[in-house]
N, C-alpha and C positions, 0 to 999 in steps of 0.2 A: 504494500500500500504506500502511496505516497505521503510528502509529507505537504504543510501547508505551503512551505518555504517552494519541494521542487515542483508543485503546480504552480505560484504563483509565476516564476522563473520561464517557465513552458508555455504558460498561456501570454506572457506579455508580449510577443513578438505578434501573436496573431491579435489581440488584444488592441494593440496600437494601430496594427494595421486597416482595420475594421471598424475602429470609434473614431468620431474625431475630437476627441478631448485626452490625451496620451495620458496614459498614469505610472507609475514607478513602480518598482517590486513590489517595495511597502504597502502602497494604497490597493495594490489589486491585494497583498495575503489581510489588511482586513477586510475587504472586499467578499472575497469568500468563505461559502459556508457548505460543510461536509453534509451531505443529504442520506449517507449511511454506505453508499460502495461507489460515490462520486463525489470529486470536489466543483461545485456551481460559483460561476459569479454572472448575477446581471448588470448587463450593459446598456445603455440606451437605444441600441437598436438590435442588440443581438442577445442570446442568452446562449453563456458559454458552458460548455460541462470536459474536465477534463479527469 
């Protein structure tokens, strides 16, 4: 399982790509939340699940 840290890391490339308001490792790991066998964060126009 991963951890908060290497999903937050994984998703911000696509993350950045995709929103247009960029955000930092930091903001996406509080950003996310563990939904039980995936880590989710929503975005403004996307919903990520990694």
């Amino acid at each position: 399982m991963k951890t908060r840290k290497q999903a937050a890391i994984e998703l911000q490339p696509i993350y950045n790509s995709m929103e247009v308001r960029k955000n930092t490792i930091a903001t996406l790991m509080r950003k996310l939340w563990f939904d039980g066998t995936n880590w989710r964060c929503n975005g403004i126009g996307y919903d990520y699940t990694i």
